[in-house]
C-alpha positions in Angstrom: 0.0 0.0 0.0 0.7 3.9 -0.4 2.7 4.7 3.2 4.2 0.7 3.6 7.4 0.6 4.7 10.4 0.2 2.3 10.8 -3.7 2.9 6.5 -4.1 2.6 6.1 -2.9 -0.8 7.4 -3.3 -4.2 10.6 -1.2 -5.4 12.9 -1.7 -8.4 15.4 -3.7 -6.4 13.5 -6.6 -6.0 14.1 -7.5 -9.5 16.7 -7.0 -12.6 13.2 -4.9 -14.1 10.3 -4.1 -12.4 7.1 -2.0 -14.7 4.5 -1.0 -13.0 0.5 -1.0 -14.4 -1.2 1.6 -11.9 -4.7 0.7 -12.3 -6.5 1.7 -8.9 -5.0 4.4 -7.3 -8.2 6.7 -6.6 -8.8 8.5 -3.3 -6.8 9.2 -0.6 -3.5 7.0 -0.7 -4.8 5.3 2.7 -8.0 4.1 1.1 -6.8 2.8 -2.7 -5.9 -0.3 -3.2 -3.0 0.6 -5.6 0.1 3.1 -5.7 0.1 6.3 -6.8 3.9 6.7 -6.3 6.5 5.2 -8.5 7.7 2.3 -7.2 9.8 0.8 -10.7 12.0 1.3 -13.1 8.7 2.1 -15.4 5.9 3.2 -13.6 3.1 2.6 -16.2 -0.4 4.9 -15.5 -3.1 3.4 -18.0 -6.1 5.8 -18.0 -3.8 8.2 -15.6 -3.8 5.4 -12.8 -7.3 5.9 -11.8 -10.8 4.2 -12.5 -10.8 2.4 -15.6 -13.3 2.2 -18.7 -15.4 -0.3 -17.9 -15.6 0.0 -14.6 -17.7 3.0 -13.6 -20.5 3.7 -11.9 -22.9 2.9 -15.0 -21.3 -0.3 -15.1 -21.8 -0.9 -11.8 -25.6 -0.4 -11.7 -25.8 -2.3 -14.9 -24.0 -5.5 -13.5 -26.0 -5.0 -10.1 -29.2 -4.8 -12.1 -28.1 -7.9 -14.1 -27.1 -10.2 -11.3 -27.5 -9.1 -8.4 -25.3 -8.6 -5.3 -23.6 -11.4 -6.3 -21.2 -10.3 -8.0 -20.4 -7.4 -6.0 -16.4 -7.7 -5.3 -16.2 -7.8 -9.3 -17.4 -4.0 -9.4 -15.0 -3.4 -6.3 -11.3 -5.3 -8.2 -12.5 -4.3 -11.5 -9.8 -1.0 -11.7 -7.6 -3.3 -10.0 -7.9 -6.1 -11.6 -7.4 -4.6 -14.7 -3.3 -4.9 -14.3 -3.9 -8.5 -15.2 -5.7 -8.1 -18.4 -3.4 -5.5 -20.1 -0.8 -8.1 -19.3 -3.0 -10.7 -20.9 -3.3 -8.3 -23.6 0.1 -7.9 -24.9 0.0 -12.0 -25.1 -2.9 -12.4 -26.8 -2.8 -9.3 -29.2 0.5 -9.1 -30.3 -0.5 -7.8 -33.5 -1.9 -4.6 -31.4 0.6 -3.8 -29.2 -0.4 -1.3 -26.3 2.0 1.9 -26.0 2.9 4.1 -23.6 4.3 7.5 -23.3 6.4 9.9 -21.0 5.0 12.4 -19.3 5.0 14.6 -16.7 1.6 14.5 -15.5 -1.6 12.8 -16.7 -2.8 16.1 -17.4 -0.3 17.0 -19.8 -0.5 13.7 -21.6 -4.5 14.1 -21.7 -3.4 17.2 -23.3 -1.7 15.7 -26.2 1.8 16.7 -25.6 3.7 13.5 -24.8 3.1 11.6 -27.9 6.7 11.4 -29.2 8.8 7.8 -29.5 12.0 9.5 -29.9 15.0 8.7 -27.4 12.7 6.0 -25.4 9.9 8.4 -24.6 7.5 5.7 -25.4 6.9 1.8 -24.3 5.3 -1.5 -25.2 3.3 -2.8 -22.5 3.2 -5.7 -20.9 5.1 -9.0 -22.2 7.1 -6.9 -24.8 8.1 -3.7 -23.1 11.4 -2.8 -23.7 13.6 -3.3 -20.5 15.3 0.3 -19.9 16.7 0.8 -16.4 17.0 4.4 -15.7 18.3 6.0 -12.2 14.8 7.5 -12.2 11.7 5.8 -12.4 10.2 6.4 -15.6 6.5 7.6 -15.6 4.7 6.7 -18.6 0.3 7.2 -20.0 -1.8 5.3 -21.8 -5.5 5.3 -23.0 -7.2 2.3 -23.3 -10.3 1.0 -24.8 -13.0 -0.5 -22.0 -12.7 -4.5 -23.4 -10.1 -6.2 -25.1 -8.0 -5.7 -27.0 -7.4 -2.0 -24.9 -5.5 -0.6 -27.8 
């Protein structure tokens, strides 16, 4: 979680390469179940880390209205859980690889201005991303689609 100490949560020494998918990191940092902070040596931010498509509150009523309760910690991992399925992505749609971008913000990548390949400034992600180890971690945006594939 958000404020776990140094030896509690992930960090890029714990392996050759660690990228990061920040797919829940909404509300305060005590109360999301992802981090907002970069904890990699790419710290990836699809849809700028935060709820997903997919996954909103019209969804929510939909699948409630649908099923029931039943399927209620679905709505709640959904955001979460979609880590896992960009991952699954870049197997399955290899053709379609997902990319992502540098930036500063989310706000300036929303804005358009971050949408250069040059000198690294972009990524595969998932199974193909390109393994660069930087002194900093590097903080990277992407847009997806609500289903598969999320190109």
């Amino acid at each position: 979680f958000e404020y776990a100490d140094a030896q509690s949560t992930l960090s890029p020494d714990d392996a050759l390469f660690v990228d990061v998918l920040h797919t829940n990191t909404r509300g305060s940092p005590d109360r999301s179940i992802g981090i907002q902070r970069p904890v990699g040596h790419i710290d990836i931010y699809p849809n700028g880390g935060t709820f997903q498509p997919g996954c909103g509150l019209q969804n929510t009523v939909l699948m409630v209205a649908t099923t029931g309760l039943r399927n209620m910690d679905q709505i709640v991992k959904c955001s979460h859980e979609r880590s896992i399925h960009l991952f699954i992505d870049s197997l399955l749609n290899q053709e379609q690889e997902s990319l992502a971008y540098s930036c500063n913000s989310k706000d300036t990548f929303n804005k358009g201005m971050c949408l250069s390949c040059r000198k690294n400034r972009c990524n595969k992600v998932g199974y193909g991303v390109n393994k660069i180890r930087t002194r900093r971690s590097s903080k990277m945006y992407m847009k997806t689609r609500d289903v598969m594939p999320y190109k």
